[in-house]
N, C-alpha and C positions, 0 to 999 in steps of 0.2 A: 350452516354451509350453504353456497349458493352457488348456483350454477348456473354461466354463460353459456350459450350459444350458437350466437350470434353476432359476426365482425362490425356490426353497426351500435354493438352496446356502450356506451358512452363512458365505460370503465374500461373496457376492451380498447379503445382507441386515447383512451389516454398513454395507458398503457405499451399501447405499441409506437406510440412518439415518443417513450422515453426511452424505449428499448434502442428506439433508431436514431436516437440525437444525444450527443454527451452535451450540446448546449442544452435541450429541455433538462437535460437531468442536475447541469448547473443554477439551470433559474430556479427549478421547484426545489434544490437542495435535497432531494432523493437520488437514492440507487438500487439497482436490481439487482440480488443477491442469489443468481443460479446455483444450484445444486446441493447433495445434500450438505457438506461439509462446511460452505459458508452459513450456509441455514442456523445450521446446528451452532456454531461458533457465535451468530448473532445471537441466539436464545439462550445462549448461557450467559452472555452479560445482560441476562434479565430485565432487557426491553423488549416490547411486541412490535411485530413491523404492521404497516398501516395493512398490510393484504399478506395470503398467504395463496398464491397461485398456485393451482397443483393438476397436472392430466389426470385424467377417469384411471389412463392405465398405470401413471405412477403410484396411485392409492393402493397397488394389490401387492406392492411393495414394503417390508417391513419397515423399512429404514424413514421413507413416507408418512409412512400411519404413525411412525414417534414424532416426528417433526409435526404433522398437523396438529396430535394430540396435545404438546406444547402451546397452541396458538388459542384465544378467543375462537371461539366456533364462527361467530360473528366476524370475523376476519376473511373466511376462507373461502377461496371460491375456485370452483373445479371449471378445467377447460377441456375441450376435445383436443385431440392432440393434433389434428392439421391447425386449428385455431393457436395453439402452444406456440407450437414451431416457429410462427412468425414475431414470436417474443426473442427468443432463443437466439445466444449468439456462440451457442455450445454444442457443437458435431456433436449427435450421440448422446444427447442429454438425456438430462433421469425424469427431468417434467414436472419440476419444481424449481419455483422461487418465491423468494420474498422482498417489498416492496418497503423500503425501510429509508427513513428521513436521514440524513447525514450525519453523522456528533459534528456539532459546532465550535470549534476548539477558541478559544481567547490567546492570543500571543501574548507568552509573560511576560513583565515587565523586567524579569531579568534569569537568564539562564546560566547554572551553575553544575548542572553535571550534564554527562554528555551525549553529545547529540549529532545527528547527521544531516549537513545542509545537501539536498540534491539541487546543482547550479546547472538548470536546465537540459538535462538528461531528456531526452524526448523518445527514448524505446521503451515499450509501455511494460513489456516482459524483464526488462532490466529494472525497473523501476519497482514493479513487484518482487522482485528476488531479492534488491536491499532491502527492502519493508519487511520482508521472511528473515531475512539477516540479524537486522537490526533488531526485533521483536525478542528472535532467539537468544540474542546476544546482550539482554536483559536492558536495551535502551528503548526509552520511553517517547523521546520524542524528532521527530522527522520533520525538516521544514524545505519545503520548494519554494523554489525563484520562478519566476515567469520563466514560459516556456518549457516546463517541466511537464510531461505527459498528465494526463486528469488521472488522481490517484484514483478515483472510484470508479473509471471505466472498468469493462469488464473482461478487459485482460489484465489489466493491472490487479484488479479481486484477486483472480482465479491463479495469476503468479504468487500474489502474496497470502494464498493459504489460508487466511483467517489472521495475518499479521495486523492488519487494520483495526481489531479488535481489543488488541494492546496496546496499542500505538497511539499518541497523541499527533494528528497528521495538521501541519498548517502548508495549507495552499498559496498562491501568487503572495507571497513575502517581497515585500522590494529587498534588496540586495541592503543597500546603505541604513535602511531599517534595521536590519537583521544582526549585523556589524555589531549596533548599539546596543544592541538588550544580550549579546553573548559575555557571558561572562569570566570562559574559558578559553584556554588557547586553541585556536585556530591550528590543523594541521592537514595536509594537502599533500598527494600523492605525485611525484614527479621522477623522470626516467633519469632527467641529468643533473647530478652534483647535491644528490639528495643520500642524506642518512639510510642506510639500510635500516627497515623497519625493524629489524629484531637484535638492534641495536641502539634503537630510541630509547625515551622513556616515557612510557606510557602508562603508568600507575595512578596516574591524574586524571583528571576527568578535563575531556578536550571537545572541540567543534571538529568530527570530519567530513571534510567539504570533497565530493566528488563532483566533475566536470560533465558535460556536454561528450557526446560520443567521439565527435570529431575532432573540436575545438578545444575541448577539455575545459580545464578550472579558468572563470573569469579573470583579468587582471585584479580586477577590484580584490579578489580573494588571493591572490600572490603578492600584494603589498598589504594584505591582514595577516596571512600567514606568520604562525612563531615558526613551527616548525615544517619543515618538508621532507618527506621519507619516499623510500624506493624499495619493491618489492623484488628480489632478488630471484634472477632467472637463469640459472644455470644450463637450461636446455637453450636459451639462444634467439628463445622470440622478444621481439619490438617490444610488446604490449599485452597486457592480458584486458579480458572485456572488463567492464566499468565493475558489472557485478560481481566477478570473481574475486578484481581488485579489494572490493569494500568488503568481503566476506573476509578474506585474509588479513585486512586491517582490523576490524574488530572482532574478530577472535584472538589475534595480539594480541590486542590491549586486555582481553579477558586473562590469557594465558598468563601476562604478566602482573596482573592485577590478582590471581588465584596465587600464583607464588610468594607476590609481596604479602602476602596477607599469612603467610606459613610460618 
């Protein structure tokens, strides 16, 4: 175990440019993983992260001491907590993270069960709420289009709970790439002149493509669409947010996918 300082320490200042740049964190292909619960979720799929940052006073914490005890000792290194704080993008942290390399996902050559495209979504909290959706909802893999919030920022983390961990996540997908290699039908969520969703058929394994906050679903993906469905709103509002949309969609398809299966 080793211990900083010093804000001129040349790990300390790497450190603190990753914290404060999602660009540095996209070139070195790292991300910082606050608190305990992501910690814990990366060390169960039994890889070590390159550093195991921890404050003097998060050590007197039980939850801490299992997490370090996980890690190479040689990994670890303790900070002062005014030193911490300036890592920290968490009101009220617990005074731990870890510095951990990306999974590198390869785009398949063809996709056949199902999956969720997000077409530029740019709220980083909605964004992690599908990735928690989608994980629970037993699908595997998540592909963003440009313009899609950076999944490993760290609001997007701490939205998705540890869903990043199950998840096969592919970043800036071209659109017309992505088209090619899906191998299931395309379906898409719309207010007017669409199938009530609980009235589709959803037993099959599909692409659901959610849109852009404002803009919604690309054309590109309204002339791929098979099908289009609408989530039915008896109380009377416009619209429900993107995340709530996608959670109600693929619990559907579970719900009807558990009964056909009876």
């Amino acid at each position: 175990m080793k211990a900083i300082t010093s804000r001129d320490n040349p790990l300390y200042k790497r450190l603190k440019a990753l914290a404060g740049s999602t660009h540095q964190q996209r070139r070195s292909h790292q991300a910082l993983l606050e608190g305990f619960h992501l910690a814990s979720a990366w060390l169960e799929g039994g890889s070590q992260p390159e550093y195991c940052v921890v404050t003097e006073g998060a050590l007197a914490h039980e939850d801490a001491q299992d997490i370090v005890a996980r890690v190479d000792e040689r990994r670890v290194i303790t900070l002062p907590d005014a030193l911490f704080g300036q890592l920290s993008n968490v009101v009220h942290g617990v005074g731990l993270l870890l510095l951990v390399d990306m999974p590198q996902a390869q785009l398949p050559e063809r996709v056949e069960s199902t999956c969720l495209v997000l077409d530029g979504l740019q709220d980083a909290g909605n964004v992690g709420s599908i990735l928690r959706s989608a994980a629970a909802a037993g699908i595997d893999k998540v592909f963003c289009t440009p313009g899609t919030a950076y999944v490993w920022s760290s609001k997007v983390l701490r939205s998705a709970m540890g869903a990043h961990f199950l998840l096969q996540v592919f970043e800036n997908v071209e659109v017309e790439t992505l088209v090619e290699v899906l191998g299931v039908p395309v379906v898409i969520t719309d207010s007017h002149g669409a199938q009530a969703i609980d009235e589709a058929d959803l037993t099959g394994p599909v692409a659901w493509v959610f849109g852009n906050e404002g803009a919604g679903v690309s054309q590109v993906w309204r002339d791929a669409a098979a099908l289009r469905v609408t989530i039915p709103q008896p109380g009377g509002m416009e619209s429900l947010n993107v995340a709530a949309a996608a959670a109600v969609c693929v619990f559907e398809q579970c719900r009807q996918q558990r009964n056909a299966r009876r």
